[in-house]
N, C-alpha and C positions, 0 to 999 in steps of 0.2 A: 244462525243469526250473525249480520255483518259486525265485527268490531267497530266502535264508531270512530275509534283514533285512526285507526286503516284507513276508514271511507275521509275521514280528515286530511292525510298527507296526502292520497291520491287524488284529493278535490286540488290541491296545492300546487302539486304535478302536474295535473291535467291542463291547468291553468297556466303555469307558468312555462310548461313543454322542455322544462329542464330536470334534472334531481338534483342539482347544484344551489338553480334559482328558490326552487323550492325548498329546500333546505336552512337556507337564509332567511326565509322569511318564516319558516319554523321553528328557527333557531334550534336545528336538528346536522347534526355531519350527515354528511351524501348516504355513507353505507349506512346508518339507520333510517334513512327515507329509504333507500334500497332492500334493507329489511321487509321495512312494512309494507312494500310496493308487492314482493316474491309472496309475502303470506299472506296476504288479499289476491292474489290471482292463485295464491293454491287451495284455499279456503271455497275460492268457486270455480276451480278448476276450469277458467278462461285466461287467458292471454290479454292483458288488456292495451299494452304499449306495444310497437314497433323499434325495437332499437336502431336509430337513424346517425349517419353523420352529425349533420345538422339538429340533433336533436330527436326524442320522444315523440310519436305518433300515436293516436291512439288510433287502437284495431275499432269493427265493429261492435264489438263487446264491451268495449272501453269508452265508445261513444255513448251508448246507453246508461253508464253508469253515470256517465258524466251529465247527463239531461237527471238521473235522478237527486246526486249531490249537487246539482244546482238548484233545484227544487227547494231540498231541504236546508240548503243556503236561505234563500228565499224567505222559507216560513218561521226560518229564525232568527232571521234579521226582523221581518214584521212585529214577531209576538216578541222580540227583545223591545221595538218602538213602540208597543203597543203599551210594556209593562212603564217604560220610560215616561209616559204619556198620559197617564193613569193618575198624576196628580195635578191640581189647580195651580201649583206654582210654575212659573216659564225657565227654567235652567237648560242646562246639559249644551250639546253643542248644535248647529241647523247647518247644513253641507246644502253650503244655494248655487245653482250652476247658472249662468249666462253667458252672453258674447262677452268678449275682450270691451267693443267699445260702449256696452253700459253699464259694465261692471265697474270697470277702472275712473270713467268721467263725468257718470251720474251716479252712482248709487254706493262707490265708494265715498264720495265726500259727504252721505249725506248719514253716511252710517253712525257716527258719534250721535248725533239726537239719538238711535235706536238703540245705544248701548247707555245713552245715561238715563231710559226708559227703563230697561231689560240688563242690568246690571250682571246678570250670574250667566247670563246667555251667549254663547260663542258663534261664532260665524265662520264657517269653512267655504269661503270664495271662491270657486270654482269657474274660470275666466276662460273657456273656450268655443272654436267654432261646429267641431262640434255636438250632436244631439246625446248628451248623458241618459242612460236607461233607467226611468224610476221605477218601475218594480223592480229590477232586481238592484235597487237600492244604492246604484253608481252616487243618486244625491238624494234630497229628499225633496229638493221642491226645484222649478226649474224658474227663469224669466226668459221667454224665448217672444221671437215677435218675425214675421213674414211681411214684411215694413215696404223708409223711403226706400223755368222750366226751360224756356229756352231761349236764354240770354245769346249773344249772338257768340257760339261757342267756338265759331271756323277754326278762328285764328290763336284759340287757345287751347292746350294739353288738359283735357279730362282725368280728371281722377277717378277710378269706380272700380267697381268691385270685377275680381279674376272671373272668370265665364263657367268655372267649377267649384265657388265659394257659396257658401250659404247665405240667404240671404232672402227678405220679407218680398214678395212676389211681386208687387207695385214699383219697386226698386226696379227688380229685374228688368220687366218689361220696358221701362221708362230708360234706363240704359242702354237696352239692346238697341233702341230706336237712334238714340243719341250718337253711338258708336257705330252706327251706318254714316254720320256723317262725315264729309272732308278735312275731319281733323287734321292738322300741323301734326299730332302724337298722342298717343293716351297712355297712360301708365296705369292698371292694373293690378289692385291689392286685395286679401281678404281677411280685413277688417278694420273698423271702421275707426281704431286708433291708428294705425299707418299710415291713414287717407287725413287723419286732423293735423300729422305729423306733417307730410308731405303740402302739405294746404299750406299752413304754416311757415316752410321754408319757401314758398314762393314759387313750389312747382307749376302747380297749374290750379283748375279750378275743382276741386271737389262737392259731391253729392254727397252732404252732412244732414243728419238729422237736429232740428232743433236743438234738443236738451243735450248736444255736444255743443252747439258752437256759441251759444248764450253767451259763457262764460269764458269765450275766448275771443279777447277785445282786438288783438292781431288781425282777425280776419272780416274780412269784407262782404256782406252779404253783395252779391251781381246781380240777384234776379229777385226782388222782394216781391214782384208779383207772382209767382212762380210756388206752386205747392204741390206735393206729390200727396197722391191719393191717398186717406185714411185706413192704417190699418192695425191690426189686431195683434194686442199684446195677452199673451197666456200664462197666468200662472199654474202652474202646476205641479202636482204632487200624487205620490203613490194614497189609493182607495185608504190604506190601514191610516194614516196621520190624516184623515179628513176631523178627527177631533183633536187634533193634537196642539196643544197650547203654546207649541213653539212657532206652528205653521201657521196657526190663528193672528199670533202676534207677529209672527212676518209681515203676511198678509196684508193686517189691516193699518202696520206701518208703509210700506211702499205704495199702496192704495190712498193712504195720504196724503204722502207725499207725491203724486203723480196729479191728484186733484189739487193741491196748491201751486205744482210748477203749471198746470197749465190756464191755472187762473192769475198769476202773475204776481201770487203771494212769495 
C-alpha cells in the first residue's frame, strides 16, 4: 500500500517539475522531498523522475502515477466542496474566473451589492484570458462569453482583438472582415480593458461591448446603428457545486444583475 504523504510530495513534484519548487510549497527542505521522492520509487521499484538540467521529467511510470494523484486530487477537492456545501448557510470563499474586461468594468463594481447581501462570503476574482479547468477545480464557477458596424472606418486605426486571442466568435468574424479593409493602421490587443484604454486616449476607434462603455462618458459611440450579433454568455461550474449555496447565490445574483443592465434599470 502506497504511503499517502509520498504520493503527496510527488503529486507536488510532478506538478511543479522542481524538488526545490516543491518543497516551498510543502514547506519541506529539498532533501526531505528527496527522501520521500527515493522511498516511493523504492516502494514500487520504478523510476519515476528523469534527472534533467533543466529540471525533473517524469519517466513513463511517473506519468501514470501522476494521472492517478490527480484523480485523487480531484475527488478530494469535490467531497471537500461537497462537505463545505452541505449547509443552508452561503459562507466560505467562491473562486469566479472571467475575462480581464468583465471582471474588472462590469462586475467588479457591481460586487458591493453582492457582499452587503452575502456578508460572510468571499470572492476569489480570477481575471484572465485564459479558459480555467473546473473539474479539476482551477475555480469553481466560470463567466466566459464567445461574443461582440461599419462607420466609415478608412481613414481611422481599428482597435480589435490580436488574431490568437480569445474571443466570442461573432467578434471574430466581424473583425476579420473589417481588417481586410484599407485601414490608415490597426493596433491589435487581447483584451478588452486595453482596447477601453487605448479608445480612451484617442488611439483610434475600438470594438467595445455595451456594458464597458456605458459608463465611460469620454467616449464616442461612431456607429449607433451598428450592432454585432447576439451571443452567448455561460455560467459555469463543476457537476459536484450544482447544489451548492454559494454557486446558487452567485448565480442568481449576476443573473440579476444582467437582467437589470439590460433593461435599463
Amino acid at each position: 500500500m502506497m504511503d499517502w504523504d509520498k504520493l503527496r510530495v510527488f503529486h507536488a513534484v510532478a506538478e511543479a517539475g522542481s524538488l526545490t519548487h516543491a518543497g516551498e510549497s510543502l514547506h519541506l527542505s529539498q532533501s526531505a522531498v528527496s527522501r520521500q521522492i527515493r522511498g516511493l520509487e523504492e516502494s514500487l521499484g520504478a523510476t519515476l523522475f528523469h534527472r534533467h538540467a533543466r529540471g525533473l521529467i517524469l519517466t513513463e511510470q511517473g506519468e501514470l502515477l501522476l494521472d492517478a494523484t490527480r484523480e485523487m486530487t480531484r475527488r478530494l477537492l469535490a467531497a471537500g466542496a461537497r462537505i463545505r456545501d452541505s449547509k443552508d448557510e452561503v459562507f466560505g470563499e467562491l473562486r469566479v474566473t472571467t475575462t480581464v474586461g468583465f471582471g474588472a468594468l462590469w462586475l467588479t463594481p457591481r460586487l458591493p451589492r453582492f457582499f452587503a447581501m452575502y456578508p460572510d462570503l468571499s470572492v476569489n476574482l480570477l481575471m484572465t484570458e485564459n479558459v480555467l479547468d473546473l473539474p479539476m477545480r482551477e475555480a469553481d464557477v466560470a463567466i466566459r462569453m464567445r461574443e461582440p458596424q461599419q462607420a466609415e472606418l478608412r481613414d481611422h486605426r481599428l482597435i480589435g482583438f490580436s488574431p490568437n486571442a480569445q474571443q466570442p466568435t461573432p467578434v471574430g468574424y466581424w473583425l476579420n472582415a473589417q481588417l481586410d479593409l484599407a485601414h490608415r493602421a490597426t493596433l491589435m490587443m487581447n483584451n478588452y480593458f486595453a482596447m477601453l484604454q487605448a479608445a480612451e486616449f484617442g488611439i483610434g476607434i475600438a470594438v467595445l461591448p455595451d456594458y464597458l462603455a456605458v459608463d465611460h462618458t469620454s467616449l464616442t459611440l461612431v456607429a449607433p446603428k451598428l450592432h454585432s450579433p447576439a451571443f452567448t454568455v455561460f455560467f459555469a461550474y463543476p457537476e459536484e457545486l450544482r447544489r451548492s449555496r454559494r454557486v446558487e447565490a452567485f448565480r442568481d445574483f449576476v443573473t440579476a444583475e444582467v437582467e437589470a443592465f439590460r433593461s435599463g434599470r
